[in-house]
Structure formats: structure tokens, C-alpha cells
PDB file of the backbone (N, CA, C, O) and the ligand in Angstrom, with CONECT records:
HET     ZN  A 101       1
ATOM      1  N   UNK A   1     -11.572  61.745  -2.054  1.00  0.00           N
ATOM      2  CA  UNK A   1     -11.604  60.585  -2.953  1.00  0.00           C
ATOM      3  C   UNK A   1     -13.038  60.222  -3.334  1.00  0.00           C
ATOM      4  O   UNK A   1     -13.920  60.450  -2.506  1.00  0.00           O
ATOM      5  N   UNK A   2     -13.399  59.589  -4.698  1.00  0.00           N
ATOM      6  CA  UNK A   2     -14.431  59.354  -4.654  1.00  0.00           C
ATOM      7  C   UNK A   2     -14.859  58.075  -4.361  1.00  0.00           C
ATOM      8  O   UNK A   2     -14.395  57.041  -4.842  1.00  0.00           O
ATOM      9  N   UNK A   3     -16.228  58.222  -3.138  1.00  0.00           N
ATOM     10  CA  UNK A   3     -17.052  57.014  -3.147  1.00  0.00           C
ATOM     11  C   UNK A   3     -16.329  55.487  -3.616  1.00  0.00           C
ATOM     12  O   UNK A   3     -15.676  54.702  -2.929  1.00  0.00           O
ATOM     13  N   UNK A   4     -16.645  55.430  -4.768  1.00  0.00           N
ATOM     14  CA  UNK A   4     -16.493  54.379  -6.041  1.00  0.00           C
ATOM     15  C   UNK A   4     -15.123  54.176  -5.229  1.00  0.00           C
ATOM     16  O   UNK A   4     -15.308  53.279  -4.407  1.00  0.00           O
ATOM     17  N   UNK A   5     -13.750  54.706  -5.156  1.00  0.00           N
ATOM     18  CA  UNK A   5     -13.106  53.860  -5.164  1.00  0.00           C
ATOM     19  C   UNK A   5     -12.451  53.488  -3.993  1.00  0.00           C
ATOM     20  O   UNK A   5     -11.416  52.848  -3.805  1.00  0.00           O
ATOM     21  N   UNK A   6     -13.596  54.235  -2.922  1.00  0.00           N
ATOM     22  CA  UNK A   6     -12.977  53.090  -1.311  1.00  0.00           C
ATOM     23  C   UNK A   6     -13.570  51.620  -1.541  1.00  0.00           C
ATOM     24  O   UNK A   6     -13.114  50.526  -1.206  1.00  0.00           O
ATOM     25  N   UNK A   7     -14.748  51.967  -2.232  1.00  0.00           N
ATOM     26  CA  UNK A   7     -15.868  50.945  -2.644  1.00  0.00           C
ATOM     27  C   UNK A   7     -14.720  48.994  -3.372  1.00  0.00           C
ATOM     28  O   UNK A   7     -14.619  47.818  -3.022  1.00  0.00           O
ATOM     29  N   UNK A   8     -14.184  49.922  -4.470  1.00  0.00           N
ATOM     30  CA  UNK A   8     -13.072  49.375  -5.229  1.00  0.00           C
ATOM     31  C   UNK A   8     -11.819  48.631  -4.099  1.00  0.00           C
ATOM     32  O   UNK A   8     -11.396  47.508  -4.370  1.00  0.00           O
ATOM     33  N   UNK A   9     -11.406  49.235  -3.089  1.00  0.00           N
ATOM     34  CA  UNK A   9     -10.108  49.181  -2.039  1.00  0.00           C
ATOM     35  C   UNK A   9     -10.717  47.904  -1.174  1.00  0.00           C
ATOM     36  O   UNK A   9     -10.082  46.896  -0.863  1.00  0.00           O
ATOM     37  N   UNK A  10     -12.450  48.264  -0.784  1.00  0.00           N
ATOM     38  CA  UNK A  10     -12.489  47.747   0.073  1.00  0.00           C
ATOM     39  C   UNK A  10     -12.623  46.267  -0.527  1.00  0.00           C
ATOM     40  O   UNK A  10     -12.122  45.236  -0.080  1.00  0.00           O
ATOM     41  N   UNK A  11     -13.567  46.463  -1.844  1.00  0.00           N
ATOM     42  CA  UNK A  11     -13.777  44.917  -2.689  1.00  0.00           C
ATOM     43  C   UNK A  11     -12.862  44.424  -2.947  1.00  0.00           C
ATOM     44  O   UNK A  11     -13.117  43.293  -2.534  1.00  0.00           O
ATOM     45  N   UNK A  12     -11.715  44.363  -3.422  1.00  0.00           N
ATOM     46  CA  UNK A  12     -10.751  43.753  -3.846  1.00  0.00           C
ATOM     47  C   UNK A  12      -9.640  43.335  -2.666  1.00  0.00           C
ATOM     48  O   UNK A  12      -8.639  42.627  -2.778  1.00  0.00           O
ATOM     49  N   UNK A  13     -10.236  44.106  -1.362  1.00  0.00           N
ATOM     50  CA  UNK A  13      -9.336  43.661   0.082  1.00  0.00           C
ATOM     51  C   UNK A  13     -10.104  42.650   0.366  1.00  0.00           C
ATOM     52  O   UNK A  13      -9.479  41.617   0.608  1.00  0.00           O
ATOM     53  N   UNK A  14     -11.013  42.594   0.412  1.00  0.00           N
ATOM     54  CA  UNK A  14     -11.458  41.388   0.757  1.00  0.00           C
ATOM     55  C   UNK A  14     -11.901  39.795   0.410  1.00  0.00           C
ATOM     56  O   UNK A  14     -12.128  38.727   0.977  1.00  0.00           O
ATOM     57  N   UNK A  15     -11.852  40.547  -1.239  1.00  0.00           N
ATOM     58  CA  UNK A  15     -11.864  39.287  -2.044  1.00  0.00           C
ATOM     59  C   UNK A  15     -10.440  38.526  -1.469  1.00  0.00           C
ATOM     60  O   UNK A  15     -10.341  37.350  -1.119  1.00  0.00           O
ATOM     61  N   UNK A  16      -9.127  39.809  -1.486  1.00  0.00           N
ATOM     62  CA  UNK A  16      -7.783  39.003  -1.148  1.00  0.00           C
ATOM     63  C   UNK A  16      -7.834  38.111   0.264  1.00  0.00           C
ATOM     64  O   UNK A  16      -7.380  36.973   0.380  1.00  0.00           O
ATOM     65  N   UNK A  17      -8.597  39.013   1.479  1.00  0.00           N
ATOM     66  CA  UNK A  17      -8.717  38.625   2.473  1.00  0.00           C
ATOM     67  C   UNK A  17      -9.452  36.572   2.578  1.00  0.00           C
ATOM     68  O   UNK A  17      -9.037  35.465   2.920  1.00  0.00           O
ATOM     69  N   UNK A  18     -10.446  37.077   2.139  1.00  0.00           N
ATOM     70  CA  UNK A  18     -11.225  35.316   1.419  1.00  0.00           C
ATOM     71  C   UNK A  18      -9.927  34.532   0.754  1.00  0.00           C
ATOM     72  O   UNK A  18      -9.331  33.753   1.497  1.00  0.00           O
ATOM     73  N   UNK A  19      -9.501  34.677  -0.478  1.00  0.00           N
ATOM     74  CA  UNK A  19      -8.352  34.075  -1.239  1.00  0.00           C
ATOM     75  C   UNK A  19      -7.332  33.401   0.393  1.00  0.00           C
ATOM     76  O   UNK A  19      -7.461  32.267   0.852  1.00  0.00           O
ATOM     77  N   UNK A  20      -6.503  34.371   0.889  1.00  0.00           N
ATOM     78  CA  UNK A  20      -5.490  34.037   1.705  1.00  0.00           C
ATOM     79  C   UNK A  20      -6.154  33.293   3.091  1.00  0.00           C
ATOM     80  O   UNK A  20      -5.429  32.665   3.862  1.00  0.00           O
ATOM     81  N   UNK A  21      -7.908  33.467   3.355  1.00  0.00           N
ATOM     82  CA  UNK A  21      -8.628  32.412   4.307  1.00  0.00           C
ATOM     83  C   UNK A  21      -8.428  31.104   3.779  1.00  0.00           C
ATOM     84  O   UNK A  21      -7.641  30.360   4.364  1.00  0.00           O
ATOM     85  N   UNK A  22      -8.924  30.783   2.935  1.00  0.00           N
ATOM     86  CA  UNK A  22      -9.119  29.551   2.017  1.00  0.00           C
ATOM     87  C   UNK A  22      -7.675  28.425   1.905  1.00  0.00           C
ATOM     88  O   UNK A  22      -7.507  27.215   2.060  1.00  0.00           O
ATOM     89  N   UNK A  23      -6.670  29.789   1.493  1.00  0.00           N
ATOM     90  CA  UNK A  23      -5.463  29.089   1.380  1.00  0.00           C
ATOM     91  C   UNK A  23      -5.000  28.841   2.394  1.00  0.00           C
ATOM     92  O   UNK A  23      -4.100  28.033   2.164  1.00  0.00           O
ATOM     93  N   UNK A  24      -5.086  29.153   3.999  1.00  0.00           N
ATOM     94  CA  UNK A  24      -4.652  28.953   4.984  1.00  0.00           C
ATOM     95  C   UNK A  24      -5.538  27.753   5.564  1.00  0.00           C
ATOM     96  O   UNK A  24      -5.019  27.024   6.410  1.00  0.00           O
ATOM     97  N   UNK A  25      -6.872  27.512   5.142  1.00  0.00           N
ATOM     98  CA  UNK A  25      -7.717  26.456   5.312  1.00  0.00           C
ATOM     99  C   UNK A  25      -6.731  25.304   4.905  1.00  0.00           C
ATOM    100  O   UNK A  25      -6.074  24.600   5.673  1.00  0.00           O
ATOM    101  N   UNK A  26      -6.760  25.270   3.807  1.00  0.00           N
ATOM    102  CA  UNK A  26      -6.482  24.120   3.044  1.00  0.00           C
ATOM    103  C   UNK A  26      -5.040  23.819   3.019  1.00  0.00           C
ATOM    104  O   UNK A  26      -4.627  22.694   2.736  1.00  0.00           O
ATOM    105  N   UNK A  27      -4.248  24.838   3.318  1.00  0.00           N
ATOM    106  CA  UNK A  27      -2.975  24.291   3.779  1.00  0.00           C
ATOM    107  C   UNK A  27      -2.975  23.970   4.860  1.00  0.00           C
ATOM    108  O   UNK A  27      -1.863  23.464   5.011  1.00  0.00           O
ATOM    109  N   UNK A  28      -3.630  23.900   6.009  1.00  0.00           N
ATOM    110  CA  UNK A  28      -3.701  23.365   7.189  1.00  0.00           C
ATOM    111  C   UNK A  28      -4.417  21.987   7.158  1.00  0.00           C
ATOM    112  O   UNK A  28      -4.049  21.066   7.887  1.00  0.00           O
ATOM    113  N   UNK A  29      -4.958  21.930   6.703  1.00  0.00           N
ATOM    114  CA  UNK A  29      -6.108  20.620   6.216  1.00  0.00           C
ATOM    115  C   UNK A  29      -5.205  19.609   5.522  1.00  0.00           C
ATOM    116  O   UNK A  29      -5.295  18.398   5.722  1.00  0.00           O
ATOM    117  N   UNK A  30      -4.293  20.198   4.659  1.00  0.00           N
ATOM    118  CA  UNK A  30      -3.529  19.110   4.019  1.00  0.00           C
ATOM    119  C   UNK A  30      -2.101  18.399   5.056  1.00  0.00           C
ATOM    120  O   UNK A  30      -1.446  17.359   5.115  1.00  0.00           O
ATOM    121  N   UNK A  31      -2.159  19.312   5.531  1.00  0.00           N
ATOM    122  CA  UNK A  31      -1.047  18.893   6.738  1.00  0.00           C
ATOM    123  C   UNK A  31      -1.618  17.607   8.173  1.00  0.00           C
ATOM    124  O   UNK A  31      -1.012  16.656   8.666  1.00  0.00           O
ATOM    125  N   UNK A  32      -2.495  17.965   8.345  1.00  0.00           N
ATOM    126  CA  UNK A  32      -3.701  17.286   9.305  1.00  0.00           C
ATOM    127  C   UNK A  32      -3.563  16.017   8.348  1.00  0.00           C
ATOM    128  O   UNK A  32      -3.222  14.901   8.742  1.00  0.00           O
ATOM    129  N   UNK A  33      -3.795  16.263   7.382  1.00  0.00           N
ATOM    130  CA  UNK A  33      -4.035  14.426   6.331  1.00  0.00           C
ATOM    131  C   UNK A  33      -2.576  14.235   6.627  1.00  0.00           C
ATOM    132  O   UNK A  33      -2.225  13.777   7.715  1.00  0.00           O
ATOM    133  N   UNK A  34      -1.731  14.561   5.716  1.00  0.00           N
ATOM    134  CA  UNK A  34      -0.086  14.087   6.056  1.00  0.00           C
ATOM    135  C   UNK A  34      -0.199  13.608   7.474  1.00  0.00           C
ATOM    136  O   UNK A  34       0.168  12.433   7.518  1.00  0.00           O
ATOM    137  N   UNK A  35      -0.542  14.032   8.583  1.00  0.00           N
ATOM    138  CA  UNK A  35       0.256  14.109   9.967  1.00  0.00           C
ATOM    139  C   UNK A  35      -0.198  12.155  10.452  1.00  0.00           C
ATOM    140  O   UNK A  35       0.371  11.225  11.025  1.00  0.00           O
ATOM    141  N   UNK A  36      -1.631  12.426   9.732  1.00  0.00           N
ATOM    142  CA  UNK A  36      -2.457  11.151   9.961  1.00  0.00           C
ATOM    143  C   UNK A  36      -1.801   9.872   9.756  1.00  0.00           C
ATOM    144  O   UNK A  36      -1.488   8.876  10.409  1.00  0.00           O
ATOM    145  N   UNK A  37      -1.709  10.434   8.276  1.00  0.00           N
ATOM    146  CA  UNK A  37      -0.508   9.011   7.724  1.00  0.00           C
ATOM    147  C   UNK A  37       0.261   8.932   8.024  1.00  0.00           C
ATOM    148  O   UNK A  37       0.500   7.844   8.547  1.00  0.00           O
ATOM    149  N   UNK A  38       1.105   9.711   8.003  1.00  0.00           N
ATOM    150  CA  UNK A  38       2.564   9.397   8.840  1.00  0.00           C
ATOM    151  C   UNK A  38       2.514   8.842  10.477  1.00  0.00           C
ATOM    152  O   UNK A  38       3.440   8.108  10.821  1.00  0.00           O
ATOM    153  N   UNK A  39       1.512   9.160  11.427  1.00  0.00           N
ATOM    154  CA  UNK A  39       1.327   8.780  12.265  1.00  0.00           C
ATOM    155  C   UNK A  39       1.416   7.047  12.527  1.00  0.00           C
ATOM    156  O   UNK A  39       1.928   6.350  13.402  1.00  0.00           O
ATOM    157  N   UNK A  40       0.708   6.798  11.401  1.00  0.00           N
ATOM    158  CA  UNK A  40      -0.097   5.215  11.106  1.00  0.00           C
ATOM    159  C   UNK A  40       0.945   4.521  11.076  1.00  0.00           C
ATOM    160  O   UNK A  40       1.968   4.923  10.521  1.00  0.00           O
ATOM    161  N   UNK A  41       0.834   3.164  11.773  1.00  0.00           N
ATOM    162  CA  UNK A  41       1.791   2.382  11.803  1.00  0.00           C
ATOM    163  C   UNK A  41       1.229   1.179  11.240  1.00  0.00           C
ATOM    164  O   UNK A  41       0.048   0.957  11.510  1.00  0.00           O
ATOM    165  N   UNK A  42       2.066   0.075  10.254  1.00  0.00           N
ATOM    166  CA  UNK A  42       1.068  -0.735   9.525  1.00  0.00           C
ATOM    167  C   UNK A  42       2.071  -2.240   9.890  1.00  0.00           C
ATOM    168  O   UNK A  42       3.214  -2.254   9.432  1.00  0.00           O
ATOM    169  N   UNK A  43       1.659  -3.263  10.585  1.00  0.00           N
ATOM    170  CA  UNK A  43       1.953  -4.348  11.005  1.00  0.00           C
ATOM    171  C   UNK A  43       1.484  -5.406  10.194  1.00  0.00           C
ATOM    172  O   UNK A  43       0.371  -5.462   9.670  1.00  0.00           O
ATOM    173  N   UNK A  44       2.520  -6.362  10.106  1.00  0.00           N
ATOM    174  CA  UNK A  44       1.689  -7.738   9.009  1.00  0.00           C
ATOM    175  C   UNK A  44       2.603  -9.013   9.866  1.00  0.00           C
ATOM    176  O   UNK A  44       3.796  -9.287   9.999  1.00  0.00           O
ATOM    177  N   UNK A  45       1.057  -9.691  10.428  1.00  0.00           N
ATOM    178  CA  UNK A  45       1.003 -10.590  11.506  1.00  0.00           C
ATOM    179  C   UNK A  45       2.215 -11.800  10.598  1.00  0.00           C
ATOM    180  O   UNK A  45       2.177 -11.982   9.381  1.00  0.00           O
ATOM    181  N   UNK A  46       2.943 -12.305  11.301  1.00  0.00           N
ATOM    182  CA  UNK A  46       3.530 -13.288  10.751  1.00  0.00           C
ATOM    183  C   UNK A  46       2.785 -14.900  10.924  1.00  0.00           C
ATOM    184  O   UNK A  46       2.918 -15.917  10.243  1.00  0.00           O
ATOM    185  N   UNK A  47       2.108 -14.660  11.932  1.00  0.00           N
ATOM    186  CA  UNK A  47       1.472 -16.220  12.334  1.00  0.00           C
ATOM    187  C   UNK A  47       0.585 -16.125  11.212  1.00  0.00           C
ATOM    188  O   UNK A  47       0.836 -16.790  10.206  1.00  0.00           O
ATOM    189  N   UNK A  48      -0.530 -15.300  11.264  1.00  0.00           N
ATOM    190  CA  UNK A  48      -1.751 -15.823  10.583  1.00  0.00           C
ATOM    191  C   UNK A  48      -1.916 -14.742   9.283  1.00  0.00           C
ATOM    192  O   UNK A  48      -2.837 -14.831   8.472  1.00  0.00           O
ATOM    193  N   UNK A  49      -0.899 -13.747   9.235  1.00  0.00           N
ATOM    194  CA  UNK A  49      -1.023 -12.637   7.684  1.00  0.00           C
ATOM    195  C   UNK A  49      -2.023 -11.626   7.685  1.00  0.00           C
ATOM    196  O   UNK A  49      -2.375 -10.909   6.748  1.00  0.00           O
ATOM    197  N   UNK A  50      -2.558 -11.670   9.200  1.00  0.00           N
ATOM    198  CA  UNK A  50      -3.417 -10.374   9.299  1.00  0.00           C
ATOM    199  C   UNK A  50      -2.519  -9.342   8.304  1.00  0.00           C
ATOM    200  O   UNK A  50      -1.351  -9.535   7.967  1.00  0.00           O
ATOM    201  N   UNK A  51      -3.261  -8.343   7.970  1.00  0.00           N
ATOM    202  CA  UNK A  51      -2.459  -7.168   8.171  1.00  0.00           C
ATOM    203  C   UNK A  51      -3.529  -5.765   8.798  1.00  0.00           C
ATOM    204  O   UNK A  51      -4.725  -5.537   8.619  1.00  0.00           O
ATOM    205  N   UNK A  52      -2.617  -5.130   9.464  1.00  0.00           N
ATOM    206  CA  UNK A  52      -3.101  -4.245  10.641  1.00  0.00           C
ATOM    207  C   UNK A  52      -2.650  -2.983  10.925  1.00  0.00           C
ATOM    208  O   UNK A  52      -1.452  -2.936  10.645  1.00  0.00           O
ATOM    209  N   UNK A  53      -3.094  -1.825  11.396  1.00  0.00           N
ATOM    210  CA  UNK A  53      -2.583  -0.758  11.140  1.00  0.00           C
ATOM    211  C   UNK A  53      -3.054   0.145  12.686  1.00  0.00           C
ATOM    212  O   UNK A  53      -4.236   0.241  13.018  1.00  0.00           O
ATOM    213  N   UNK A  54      -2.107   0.643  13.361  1.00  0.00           N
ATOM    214  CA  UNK A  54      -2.113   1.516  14.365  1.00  0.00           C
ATOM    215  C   UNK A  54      -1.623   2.999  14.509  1.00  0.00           C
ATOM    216  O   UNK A  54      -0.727   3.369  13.749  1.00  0.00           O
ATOM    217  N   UNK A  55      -2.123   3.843  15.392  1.00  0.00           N
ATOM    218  CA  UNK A  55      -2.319   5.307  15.005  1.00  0.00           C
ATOM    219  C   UNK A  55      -1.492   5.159  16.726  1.00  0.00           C
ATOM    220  O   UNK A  55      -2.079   5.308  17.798  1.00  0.00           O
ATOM    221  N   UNK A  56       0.022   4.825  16.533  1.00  0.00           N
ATOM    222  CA  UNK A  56       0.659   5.251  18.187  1.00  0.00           C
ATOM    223  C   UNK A  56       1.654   5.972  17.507  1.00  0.00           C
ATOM    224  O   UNK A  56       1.666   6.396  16.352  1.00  0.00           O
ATOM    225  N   UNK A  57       2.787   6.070  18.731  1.00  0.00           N
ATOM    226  CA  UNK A  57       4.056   7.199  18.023  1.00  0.00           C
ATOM    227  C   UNK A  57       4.659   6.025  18.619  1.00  0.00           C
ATOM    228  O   UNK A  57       4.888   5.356  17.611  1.00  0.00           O
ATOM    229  N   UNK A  58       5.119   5.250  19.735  1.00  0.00           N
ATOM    230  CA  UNK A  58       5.450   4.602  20.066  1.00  0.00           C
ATOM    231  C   UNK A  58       5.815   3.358  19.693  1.00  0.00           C
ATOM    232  O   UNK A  58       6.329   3.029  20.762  1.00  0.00           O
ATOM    233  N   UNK A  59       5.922   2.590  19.129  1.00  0.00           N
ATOM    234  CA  UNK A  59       5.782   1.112  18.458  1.00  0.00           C
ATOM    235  C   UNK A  59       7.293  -0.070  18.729  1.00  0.00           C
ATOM    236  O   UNK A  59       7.445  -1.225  18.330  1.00  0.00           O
ATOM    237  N   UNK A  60       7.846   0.461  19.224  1.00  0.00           N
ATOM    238  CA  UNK A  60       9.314  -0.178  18.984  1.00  0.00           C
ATOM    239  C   UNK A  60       9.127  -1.111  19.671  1.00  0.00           C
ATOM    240  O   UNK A  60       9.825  -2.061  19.318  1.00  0.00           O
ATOM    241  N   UNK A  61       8.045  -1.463  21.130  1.00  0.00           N
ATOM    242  CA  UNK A  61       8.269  -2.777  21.137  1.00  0.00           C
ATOM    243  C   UNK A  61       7.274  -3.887  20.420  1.00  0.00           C
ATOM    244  O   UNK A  61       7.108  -5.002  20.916  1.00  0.00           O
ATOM    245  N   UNK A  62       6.782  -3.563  19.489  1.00  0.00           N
ATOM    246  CA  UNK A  62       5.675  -4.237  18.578  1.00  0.00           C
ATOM    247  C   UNK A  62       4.306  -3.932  19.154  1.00  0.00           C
ATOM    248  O   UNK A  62       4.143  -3.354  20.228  1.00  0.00           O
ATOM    249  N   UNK A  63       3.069  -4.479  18.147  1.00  0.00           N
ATOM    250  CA  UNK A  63       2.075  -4.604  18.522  1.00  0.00           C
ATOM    251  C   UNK A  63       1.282  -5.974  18.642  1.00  0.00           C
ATOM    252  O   UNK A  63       1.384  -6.879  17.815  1.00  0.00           O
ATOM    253  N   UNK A  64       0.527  -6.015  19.704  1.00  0.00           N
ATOM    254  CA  UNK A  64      -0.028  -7.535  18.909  1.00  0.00           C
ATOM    255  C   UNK A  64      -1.525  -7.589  18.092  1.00  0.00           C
ATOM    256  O   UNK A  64      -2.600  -6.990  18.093  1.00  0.00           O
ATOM    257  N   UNK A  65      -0.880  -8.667  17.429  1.00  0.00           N
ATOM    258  CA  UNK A  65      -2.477  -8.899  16.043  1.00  0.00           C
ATOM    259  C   UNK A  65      -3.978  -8.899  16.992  1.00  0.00           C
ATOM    260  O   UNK A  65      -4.262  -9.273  18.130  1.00  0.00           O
ATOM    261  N   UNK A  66      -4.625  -8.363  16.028  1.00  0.00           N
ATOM    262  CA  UNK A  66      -6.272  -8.457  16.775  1.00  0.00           C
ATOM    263  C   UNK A  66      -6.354  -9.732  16.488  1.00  0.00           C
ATOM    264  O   UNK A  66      -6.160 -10.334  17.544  1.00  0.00           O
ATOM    265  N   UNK A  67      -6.562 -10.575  15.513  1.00  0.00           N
ATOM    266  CA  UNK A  67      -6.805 -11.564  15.179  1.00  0.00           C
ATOM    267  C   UNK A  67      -5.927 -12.949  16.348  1.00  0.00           C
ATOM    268  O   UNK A  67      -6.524 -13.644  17.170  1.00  0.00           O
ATOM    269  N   UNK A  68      -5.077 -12.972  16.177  1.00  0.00           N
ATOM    270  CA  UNK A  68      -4.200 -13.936  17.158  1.00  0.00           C
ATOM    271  C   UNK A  68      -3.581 -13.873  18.449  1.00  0.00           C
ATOM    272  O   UNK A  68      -3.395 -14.839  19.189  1.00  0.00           O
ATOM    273  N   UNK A  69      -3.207 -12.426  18.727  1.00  0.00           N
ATOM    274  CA  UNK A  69      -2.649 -12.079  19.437  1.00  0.00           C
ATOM    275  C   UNK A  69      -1.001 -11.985  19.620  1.00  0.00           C
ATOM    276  O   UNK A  69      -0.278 -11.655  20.560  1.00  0.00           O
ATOM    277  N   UNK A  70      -0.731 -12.492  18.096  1.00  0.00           N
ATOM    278  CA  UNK A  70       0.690 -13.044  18.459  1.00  0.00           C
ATOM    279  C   UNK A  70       2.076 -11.447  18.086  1.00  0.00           C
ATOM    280  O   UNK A  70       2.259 -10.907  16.995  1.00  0.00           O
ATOM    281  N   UNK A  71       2.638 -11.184  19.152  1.00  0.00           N
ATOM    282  CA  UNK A  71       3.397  -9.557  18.939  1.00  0.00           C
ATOM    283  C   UNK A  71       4.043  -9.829  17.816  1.00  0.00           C
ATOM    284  O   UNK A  71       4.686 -10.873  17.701  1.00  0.00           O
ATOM    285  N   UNK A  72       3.930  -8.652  16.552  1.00  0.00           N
ATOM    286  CA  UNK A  72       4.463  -8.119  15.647  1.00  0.00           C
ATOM    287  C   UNK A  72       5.295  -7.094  15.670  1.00  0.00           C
ATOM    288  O   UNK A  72       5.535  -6.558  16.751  1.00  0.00           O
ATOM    289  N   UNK A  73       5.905  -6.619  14.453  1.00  0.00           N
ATOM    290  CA  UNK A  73       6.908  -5.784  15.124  1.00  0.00           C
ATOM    291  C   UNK A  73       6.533  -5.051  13.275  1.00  0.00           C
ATOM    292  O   UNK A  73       6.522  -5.613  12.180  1.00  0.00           O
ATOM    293  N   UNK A  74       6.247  -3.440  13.732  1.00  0.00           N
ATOM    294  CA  UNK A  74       6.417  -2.829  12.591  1.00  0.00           C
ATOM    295  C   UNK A  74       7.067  -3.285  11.334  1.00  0.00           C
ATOM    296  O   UNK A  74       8.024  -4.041  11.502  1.00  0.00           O
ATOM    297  N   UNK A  75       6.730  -2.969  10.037  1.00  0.00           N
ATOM    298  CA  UNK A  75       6.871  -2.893   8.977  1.00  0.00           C
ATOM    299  C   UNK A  75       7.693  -1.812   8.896  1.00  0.00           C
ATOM    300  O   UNK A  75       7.625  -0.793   9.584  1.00  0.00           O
ATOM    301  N   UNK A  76       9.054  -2.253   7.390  1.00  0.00           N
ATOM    302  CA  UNK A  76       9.493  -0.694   7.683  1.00  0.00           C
ATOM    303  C   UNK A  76      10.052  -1.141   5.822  1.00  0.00           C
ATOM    304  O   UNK A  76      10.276  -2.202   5.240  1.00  0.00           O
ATOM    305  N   UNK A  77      10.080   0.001   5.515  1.00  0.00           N
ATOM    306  CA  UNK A  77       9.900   0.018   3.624  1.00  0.00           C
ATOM    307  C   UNK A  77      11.327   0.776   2.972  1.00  0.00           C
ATOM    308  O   UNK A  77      11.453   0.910   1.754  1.00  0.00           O
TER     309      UNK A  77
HETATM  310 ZN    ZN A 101      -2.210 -12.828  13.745  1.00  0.00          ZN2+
END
């Protein structure tokens, strides 16, 4: 074979190789953001109208406000 076109096999493998890095970057990266938000739990104090936001999985028995202290209980939409 000539030269030139392992040259050709190998350039264009690796350009693909880069392409399918990138896309595996950034589809992982976008999932990491999703996971974040969805994680987030967003509370709105009834005493004083804080509103407040926590990163637990847990929440069912409320959280309490930074501001007052008084237990809230998730928001749900
Ligand atoms: Zn409060």
C-alpha cells in the first residue's frame, strides 16, 4: 500500500477518535448539570418567605429556613 494512504487511515481515525472524545465529554457533562438540578430541592419558608434551596435526596421530613428556623416542607410543582 502506499505510504499516503495509511497516512489518510490513520488521519481520519483519529480525527473520528477526537469527534467521539468530545462527544462523550459533553454528554457526560450535560448529565452531571441535569443530575445537579434534579438533585436540588427548593423550599419557600412560610413564616418569613425566605426562599431556599438544598442539594439532599432525602427531604420528606422538611427542612428548616436559614433565616428563622421555622421547618418547611418541600415545594412540589
Ligand atoms: Zn423563615
Amino acid at each position: 500500500m502506499h505510504p499516503f494512504t495509511w497516512f489518510l487511515i490513520l488521519y481520519t481515525g483519529s480525527a473520528l477518535l477526537a469527534i467521539a472524545g468530545l462527544w462523550f465529554y459533553y454528554e457526560k457533562r450535560e448529565k452531571r448539570v441535569f443530575d445537579v438540578r434534579r438533585k436540588r430541592r427548593i423550599f419557600h419558608c412560610v413564616r418569613c418567605g425566605e426562599l431556599y434551596s438544598v442539594r439532599k435526596k432525602d427531604v420528606s421530613d422538611g427542612q428548616p429556613c436559614p433565616k428563622c428556623e421555622y421547618n418547611n416542607f418541600e415545594l412540589s410543582f
